[in-house]
C-alpha positions in Angstrom: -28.5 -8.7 7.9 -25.9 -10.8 9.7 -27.3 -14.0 8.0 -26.7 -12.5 5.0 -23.4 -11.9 5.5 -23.9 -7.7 5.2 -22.8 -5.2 7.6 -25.6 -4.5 10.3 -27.5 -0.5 10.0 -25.7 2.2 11.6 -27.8 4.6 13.2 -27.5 8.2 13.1 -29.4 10.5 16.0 -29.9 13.9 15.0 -32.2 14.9 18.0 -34.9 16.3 15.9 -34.8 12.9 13.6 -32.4 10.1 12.7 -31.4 8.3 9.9 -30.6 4.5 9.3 -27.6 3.5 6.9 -28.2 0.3 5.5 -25.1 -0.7 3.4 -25.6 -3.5 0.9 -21.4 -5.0 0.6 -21.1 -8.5 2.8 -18.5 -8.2 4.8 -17.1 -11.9 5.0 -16.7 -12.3 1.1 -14.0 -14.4 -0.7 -11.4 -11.6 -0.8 -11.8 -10.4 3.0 -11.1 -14.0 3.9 -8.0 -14.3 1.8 -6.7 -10.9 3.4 -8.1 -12.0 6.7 -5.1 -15.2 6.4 -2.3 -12.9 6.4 -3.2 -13.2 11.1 -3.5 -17.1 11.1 -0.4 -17.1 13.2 -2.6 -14.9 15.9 -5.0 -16.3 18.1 -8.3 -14.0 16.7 -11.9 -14.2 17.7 -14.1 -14.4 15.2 -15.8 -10.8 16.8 -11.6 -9.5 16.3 -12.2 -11.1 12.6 -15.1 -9.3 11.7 -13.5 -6.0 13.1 -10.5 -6.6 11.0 -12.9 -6.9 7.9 -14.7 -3.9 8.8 -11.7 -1.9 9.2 -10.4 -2.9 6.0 -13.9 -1.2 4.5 -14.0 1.9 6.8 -10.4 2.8 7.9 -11.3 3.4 11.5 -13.3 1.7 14.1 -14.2 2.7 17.8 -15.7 0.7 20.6 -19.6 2.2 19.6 -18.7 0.9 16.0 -17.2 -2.9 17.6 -20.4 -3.2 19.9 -22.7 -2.6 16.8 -21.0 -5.0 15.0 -20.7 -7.4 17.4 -23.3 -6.9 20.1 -21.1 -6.7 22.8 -21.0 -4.9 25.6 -18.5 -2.1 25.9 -15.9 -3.6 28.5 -15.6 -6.4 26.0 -15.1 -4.5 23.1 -12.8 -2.6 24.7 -10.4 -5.5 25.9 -10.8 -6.8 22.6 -9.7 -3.6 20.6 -6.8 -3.8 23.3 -6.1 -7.4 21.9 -5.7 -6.2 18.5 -3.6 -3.2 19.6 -1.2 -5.8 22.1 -1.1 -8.0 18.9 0.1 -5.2 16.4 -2.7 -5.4 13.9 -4.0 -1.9 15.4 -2.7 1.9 16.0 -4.8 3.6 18.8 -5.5 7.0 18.7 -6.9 9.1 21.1 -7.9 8.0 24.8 -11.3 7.3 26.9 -14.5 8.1 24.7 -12.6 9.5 22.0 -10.3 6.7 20.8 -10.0 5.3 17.7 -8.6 2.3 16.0 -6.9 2.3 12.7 -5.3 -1.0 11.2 -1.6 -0.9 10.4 -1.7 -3.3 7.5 -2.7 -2.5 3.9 -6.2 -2.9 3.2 -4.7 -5.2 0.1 -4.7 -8.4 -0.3 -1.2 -9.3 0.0 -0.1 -10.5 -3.1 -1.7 -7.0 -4.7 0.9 -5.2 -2.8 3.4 -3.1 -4.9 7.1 -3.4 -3.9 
């Protein structure tokens, strides 16, 4: 799934059963790379990219959601949520297992924007 550019399964336990979500949008398409420009001026991973791009799809992200996406493990993920938060791209809410991420630019490409 990652050579083709899609977003990897998320996996859902239910105890009894589980389900897999497999979601068939790429996440690194020609629009998500335009909007991704808009943070050239800030030095970004390419694992801090691909969050970006998935929070523009999804509207939240926590560090279970980064480590999927980036197979990680969860000190990493964690410093590198807090890189996005220390750089202004992210809101945190919450604290410890509970936090989540939200971005605090529009999900727009820039020039889409109304004024």
């Amino acid at each position: 799934m990652r050579e083709a550019n899609l977003e990897p399964p998320a996996f859902d336990d239910r105890r009894a059963s589980f389900r897999v979500t497999f979601r068939n949008h790429t996440l690194m398409n020609p629009d998500a790379v335009s909007w991704l420009n808009q943070f050239a001026a800030i030095p970004l991973t390419d694992r801090q990219r691909l969050a970006l791009v998935y929070l523009r799809q999804h509207q939240q992200i926590n560090n279970s959601d980064y480590r999927r996406l980036n197979r990680v493990d969860s000190t990493l993920a964690g410093q590198e949520l807090r890189g996005l938060v220390d750089a202004d791209v992210l809101d945190q809410e919450g604290v410890g297992r509970w936090t989540r991420y939200r971005l605090k630019v529009s999900p727009e490409l820039p020039e889409q924007r109304e004024p």
